[in-house]
N, C-alpha and C positions, 0 to 999 in steps of 0.2 A: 801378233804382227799386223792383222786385218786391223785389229784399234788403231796400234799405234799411227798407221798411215791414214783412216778414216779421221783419227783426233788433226793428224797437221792439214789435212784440206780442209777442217772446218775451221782451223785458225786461221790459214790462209797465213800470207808470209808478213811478219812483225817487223823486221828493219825496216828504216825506213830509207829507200830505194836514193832520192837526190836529197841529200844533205842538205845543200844546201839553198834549199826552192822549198825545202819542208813547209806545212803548215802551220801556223800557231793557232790556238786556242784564244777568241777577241776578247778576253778577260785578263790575257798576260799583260803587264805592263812591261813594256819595254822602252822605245826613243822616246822622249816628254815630248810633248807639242804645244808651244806656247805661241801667244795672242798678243802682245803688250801693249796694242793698242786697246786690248780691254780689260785690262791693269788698272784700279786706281788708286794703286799704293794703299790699300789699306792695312797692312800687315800681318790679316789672319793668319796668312799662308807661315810667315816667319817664326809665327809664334807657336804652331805645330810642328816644325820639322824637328825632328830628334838630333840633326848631323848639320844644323845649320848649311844646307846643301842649296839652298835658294836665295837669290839677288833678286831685290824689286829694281834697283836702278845701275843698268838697265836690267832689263827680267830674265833670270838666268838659271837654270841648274846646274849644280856639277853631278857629273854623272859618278863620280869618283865619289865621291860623298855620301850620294844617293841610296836611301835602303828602300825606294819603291815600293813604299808602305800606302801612297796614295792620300794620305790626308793633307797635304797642299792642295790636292785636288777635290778632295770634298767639303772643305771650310772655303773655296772659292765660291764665290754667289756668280761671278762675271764670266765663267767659262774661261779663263785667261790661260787659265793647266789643264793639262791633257796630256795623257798618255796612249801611244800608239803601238802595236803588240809585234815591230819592227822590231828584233832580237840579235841584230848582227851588232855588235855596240863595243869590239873591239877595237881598240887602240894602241899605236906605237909612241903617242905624245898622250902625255898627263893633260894638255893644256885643250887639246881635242875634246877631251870629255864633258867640259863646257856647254851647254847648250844653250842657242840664245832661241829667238823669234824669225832668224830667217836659217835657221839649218831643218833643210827635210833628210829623208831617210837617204833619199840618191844622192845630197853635196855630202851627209854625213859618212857615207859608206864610201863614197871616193875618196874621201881624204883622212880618211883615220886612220889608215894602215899605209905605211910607207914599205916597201919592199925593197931590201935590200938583199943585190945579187949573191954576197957572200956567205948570207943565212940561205938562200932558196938551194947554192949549190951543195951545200952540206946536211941539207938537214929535210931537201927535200923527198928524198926516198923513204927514210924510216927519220923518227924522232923519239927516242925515250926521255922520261919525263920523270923525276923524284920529286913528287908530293911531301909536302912539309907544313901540315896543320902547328901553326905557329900560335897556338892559342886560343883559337876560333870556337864557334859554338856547335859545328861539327854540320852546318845547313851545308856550306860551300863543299866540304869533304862529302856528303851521302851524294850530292847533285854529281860529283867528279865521278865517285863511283859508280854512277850509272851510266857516263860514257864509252864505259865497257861491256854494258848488257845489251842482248840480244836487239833491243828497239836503235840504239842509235849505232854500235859495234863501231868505235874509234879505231881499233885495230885495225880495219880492213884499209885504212889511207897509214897504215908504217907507224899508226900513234900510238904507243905504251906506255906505261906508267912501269917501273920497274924499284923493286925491293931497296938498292943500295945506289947508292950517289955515284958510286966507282962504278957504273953500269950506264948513266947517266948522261945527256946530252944540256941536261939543263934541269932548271928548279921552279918549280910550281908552290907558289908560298899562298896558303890561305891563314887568314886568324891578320888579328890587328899588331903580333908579332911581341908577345910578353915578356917581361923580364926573365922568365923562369928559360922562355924558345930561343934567347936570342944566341946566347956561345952556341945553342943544338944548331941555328939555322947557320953562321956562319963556318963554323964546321961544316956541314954536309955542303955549303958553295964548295970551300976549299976541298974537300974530297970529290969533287965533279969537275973531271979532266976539263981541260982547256981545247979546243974554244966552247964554251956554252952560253945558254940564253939565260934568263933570269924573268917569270911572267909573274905580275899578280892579278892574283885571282880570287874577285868578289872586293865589295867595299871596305870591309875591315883591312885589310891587306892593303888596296890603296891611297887610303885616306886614315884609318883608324877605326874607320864609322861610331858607330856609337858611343865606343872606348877609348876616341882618339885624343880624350882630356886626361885617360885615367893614368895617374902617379906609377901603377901597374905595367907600362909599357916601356918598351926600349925599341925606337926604331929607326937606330943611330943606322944600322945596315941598311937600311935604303937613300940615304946620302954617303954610303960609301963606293958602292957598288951601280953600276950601270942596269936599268931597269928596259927591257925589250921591248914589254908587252903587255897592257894594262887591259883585263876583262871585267867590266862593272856587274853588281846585280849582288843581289842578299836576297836568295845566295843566288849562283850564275847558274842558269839553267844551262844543260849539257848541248843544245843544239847554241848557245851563245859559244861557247868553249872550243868546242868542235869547229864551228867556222871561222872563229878569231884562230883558233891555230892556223887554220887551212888556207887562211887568205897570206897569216903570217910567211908559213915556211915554202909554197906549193907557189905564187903570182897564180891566182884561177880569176883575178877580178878582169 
């Protein structure tokens, strides 16, 4: 017993207390921060992106696109790309994800997330949540499952993740959504009672990312269906996750 309680005051307490005021680590890539007036179109940056996720004219990223791999940024010689380790980088518009030379973290964070009263009254108490790894490489799936471990504890704001779709308030789609996922994923929408949300989660999921040319895919479901809530990042870290829900269902902005 004496251990046991001598081990937790040496650990001291692990969650982390305000979510969403957390710290990052200056090495995360997060918001781009770009310069275009120190652009001079020379196309390095174009000819490394894997997801074609970069516009020189004008100078742009989609963040949708984005696999935050950083080498736009280091085949720069002009400083023009830059990544800022700003993590909050959900979205309720695909069209938001965009990043030009005049969005900082405070226009981006006020306007990415639209709230709507009719998700906040339903959904703001508790939210369960059926994950659907639709093909994915399984980065965005291990990052989800840590939303539930002791350091960031999602539950403790009503968020779960829950076994069967009929349990379900909504769908959490990661993977770039394959031939083999796609009858599995429209099944589990249609066995998740009405009304629900529908988020994706990470870049393969909203763009395709890397796979988004391959013959291998089918992602006829996401023009047939209504999409809520768009979380970028390969793969999304769990404090992005967390406060893209939080800002979603809860108005805390």
């Amino acid at each position: 017993m004496f251990d046991t309680l001598k081990s937790r005051i040496f650990q001291g307490e692990q969650f982390i207390k305000d979510i969403q005021n957390a710290p990052m680590r200056e090495q995360f890539r997060g918001l781009p921060v770009l310069k275009s007036t120190n652009c001079d179109s020379c196309k390095k940056c174009l000819d490394v992106c894997p997801t074609g996720a970069l516009n020189i004219n004008p100078l742009s990223i989609d963040m949708g696109k984005c696999t935050f791999c950083g080498m736009c940024r280091n085949v720069c010689d002009r400083n023009a790309i830059n990544f800022s380790n700003f993590y909050k980088l959900a979205s309720t518009s695909k069209e938001n994800l965009i990043i030009n030379d005049r969005t900082t973290k405070e226009i981006f964070y006020k306007t990415a997330i639209e709230v709507r009263k009719e998700i906040t009254s339903m959904f703001s108490k508790s939210l369960k949540l059926r994950q659907v790894s639709a093909g994915g490489c399984n980065g965005c799936e291990m990052e989800l499952n840590a939303t539930s471990n002791v350091n960031f504890d999602m539950g403790r704001f009503g968020i779960d993740f829950v076994a069967s779709p009929r349990h379900a308030d909504g769908i959490v789609i990661t993977g770039p959504i394959t031939k083999n996922m796609a009858y599995a994923l429209e099944d589990c929408y249609k066995a998740t009672p009405d009304p629900k949300i529908v988020i994706l989660c990470g870049t393969c999921a909203i763009s395709g990312g890397v796979y988004q040319n391959s013959d291998e895919t089918d992602r006829n479901f996401l023009g047939k269906y209504k999409i809520d809530l768009y979380i970028p990042g390969c793969p999304v870290h769990p404090l992005t996750f967390i406060n893209g829900i939080l800002d979603f269902i809860k108005s805390l902005k």
